[in-house]
C-alpha positions in Angstrom: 0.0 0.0 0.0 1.4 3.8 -1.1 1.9 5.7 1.9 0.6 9.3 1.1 2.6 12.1 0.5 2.4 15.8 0.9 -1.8 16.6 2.1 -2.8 12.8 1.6 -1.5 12.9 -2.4 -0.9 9.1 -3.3 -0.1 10.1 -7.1 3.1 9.5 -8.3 4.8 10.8 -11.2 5.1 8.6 -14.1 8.5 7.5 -15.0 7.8 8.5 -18.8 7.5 12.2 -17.8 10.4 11.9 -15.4 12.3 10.5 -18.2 11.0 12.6 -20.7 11.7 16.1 -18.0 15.1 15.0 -17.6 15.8 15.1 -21.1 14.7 18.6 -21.2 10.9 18.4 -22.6 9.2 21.8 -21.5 5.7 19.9 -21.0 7.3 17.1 -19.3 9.1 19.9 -17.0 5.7 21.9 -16.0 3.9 18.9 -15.7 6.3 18.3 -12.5 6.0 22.0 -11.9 2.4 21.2 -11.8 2.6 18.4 -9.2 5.0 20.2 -6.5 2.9 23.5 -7.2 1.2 22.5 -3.9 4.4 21.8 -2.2 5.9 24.9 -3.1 3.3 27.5 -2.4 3.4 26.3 1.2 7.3 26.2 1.4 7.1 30.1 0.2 4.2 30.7 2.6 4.9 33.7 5.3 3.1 34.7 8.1 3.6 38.3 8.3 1.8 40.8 11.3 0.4 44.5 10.4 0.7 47.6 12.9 -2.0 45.7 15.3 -0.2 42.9 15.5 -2.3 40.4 13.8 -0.8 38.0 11.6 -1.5 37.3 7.6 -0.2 34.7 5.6 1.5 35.7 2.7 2.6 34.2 -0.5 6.6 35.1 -0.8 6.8 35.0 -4.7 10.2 35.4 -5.4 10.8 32.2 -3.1 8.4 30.7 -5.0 10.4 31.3 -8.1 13.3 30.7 -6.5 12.6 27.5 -5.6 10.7 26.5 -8.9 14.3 27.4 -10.5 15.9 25.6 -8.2 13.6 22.3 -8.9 13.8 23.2 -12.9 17.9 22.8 -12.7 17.8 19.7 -10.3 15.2 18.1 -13.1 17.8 18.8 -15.8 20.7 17.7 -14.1 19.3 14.5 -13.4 21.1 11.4 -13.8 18.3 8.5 -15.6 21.2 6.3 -15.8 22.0 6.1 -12.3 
């Protein structure tokens, strides 16, 4: 039995677009884009407080971009051989 992953997802990847990202396909590479999106958002999540105190949660795009680079470079440098 799959144990779920990030909020309860059980889906996996398919190794075609794994294999087909690592080779440098841009639909391949958004599609796992697409299935960290999740993930991500909450990584670059802030909680931030106005003049009262209270706090907000904030999105914190440029970590979000930062760490969509970060995942698009990791994808290409990928080793399917290993």
């Amino acid at each position: 039995m799959n144990k779920p992953n990030y909020k309860g997802n059980t889906r996996l990847l398919p190794f075609r677009v794994i294999e087909a990202a690592a080779s440098g396909d841009e639909t391949a590479i958004n599609a796992v884009l697409k299935h960290y999106e999740g993930y991500i958002i909450a990584l670059s999540t802030r909680r931030l407080f106005d003049e009262q105190g209270n706090p907000h949660l904030v999105l914190d795009s440029e970590m979000r971009r930062t760490l969509e680079t970060r995942l698009i470079l990791k994808i290409l440098q990928f080793d399917m051989a290993a």
